[in-house]
PLY file of the C-alpha trace (Angstrom):
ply
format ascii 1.0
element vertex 73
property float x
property float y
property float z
element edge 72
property int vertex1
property int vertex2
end_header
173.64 55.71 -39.91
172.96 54.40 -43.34
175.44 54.72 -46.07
173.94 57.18 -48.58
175.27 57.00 -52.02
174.74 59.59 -54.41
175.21 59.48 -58.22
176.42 63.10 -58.34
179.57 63.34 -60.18
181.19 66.57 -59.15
182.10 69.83 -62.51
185.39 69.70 -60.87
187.13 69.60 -57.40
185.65 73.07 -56.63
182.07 71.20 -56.52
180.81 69.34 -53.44
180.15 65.34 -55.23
176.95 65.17 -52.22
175.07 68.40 -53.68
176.96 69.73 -56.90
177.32 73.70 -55.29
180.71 75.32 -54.71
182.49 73.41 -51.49
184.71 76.28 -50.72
187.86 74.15 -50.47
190.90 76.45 -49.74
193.49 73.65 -51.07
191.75 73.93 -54.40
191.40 77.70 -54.19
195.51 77.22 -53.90
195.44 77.77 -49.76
197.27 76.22 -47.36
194.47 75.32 -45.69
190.54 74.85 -45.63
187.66 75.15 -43.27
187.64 71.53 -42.83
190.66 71.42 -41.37
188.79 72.75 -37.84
185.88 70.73 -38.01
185.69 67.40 -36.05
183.78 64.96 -38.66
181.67 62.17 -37.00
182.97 58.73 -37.24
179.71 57.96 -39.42
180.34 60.73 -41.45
183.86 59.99 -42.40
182.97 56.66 -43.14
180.67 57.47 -45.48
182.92 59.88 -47.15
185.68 57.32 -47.76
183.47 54.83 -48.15
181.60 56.84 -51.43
183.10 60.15 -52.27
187.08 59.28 -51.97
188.76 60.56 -54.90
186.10 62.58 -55.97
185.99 65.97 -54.22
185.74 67.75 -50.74
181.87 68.30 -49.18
180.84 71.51 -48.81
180.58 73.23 -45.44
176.65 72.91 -46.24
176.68 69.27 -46.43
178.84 68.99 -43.78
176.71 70.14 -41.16
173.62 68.05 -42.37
175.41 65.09 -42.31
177.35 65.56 -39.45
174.37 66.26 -37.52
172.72 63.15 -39.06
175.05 60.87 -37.56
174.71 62.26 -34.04
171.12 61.37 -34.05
0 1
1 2
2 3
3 4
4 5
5 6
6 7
7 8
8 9
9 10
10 11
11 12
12 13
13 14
14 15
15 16
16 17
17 18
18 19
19 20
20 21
21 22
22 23
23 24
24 25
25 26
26 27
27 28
28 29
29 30
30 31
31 32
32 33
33 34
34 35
35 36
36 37
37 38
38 39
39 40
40 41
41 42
42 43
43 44
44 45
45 46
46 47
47 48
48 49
49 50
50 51
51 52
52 53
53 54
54 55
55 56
56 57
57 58
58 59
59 60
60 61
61 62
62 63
63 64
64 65
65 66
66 67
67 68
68 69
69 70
70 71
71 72
């Protein structure tokens, strides 16, 4: 899989930094956990995130799934 950079710079840690909606994160909603936490990311996939989206924000469950499928292929 290709890295995939994207110039999106999120409102705020409630914002996915890969497509700018709402990324649902329960840690940021004040949870003690989030639906990421039960997901299995792809080794491509989490790559890419901490290759060009650490310290930005969490991906929404949206972008998730697209990518994660991606990197299967």
């Amino acid at each position: 899989m290709s890295e995939e950079k994207h110039p999106i710079q999120p409102k705020s840690a409630a914002y996915c930094p890969m497509c700018d909606e709402k990324n649902s994160c329960g840690m940021e909603k004040g949870e003690t956990t989030c639906w990421c936490f039960s997901v299995t990311f792809s080794k491509d996939l989490k790559a890419n995130l901490e290759n060009n989206f650490a310290n930005k924000s969490c991906i929404c469950k949206n972008c998730f799934e697209k990518q994660n499928e991606k990197s299967k292929d």
